[in-house]
C-alpha positions in Angstrom: 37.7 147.2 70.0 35.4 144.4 70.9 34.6 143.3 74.4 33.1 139.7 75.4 31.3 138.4 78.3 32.4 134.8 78.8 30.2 132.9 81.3 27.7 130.1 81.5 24.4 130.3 81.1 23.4 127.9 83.9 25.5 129.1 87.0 25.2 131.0 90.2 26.8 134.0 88.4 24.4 133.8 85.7 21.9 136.8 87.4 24.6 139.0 88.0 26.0 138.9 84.6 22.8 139.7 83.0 22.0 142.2 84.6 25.7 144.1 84.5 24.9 143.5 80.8 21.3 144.9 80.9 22.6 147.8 82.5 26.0 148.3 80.6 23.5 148.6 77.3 20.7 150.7 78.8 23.8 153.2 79.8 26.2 153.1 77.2 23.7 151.7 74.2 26.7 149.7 73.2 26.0 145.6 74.0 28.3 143.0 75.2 29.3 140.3 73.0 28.7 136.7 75.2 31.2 133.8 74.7 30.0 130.3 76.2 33.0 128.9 77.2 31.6 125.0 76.7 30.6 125.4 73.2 33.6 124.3 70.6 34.2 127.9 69.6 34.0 129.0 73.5 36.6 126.8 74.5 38.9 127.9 72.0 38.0 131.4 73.3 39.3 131.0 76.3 42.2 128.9 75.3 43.5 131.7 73.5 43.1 134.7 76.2 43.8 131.9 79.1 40.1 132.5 80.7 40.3 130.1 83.6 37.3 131.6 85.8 33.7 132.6 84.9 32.2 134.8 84.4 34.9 137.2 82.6 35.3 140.1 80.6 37.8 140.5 77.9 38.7 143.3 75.8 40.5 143.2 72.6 41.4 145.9 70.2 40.6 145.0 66.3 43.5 142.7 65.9 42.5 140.5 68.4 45.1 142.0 70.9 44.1 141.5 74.7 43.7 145.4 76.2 41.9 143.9 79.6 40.5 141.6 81.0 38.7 141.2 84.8 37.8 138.2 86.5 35.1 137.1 89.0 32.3 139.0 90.0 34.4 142.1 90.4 33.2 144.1 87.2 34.6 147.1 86.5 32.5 150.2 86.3 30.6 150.8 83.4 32.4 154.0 82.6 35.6 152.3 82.8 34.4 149.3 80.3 32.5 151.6 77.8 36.2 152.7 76.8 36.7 149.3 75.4 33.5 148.7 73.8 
């Protein structure tokens, strides 16, 4: 399984994000992959798991299956996402 952080570099969000990241890897040793939803590849991202609001996590298995995916500033708990990375 594979899980991506898709957010924008420049935002209000942007602190939060990196440091859920920083501390998701300092915990787990596992990292997040990022997705940037206005580069060409981004956007196509997001047009195929229907991410509509930033930042968000997305999980998908090997196949490129969605498992989960949370939206906002509502992370889950790094327990709960360390399953899926």
């Amino acid at each position: 399984m594979k899980t991506y952080m898709v957010y924008k570099e420049e935002s209000d969000h942007a602190r939060a994000v990196s440091d859920f990241m920083r501390d998701f890897e300092r915990q787990t040793g596992k990292t997040l992959e990022t997705v940037d939803p206005e580069s060409r590849d981004g956007a196509g991202f997001c047009q195929t798991y229907d991410v509509v609001e930033y930042p968000t996590l997305v999980a998908v298995d090997d196949n490129g299956v969605l498992q989960n995916m949370w939206r906002g500033k509502n992370f889950p708990t790094i327990s709960e996402l360390s399953y899926y990375a």
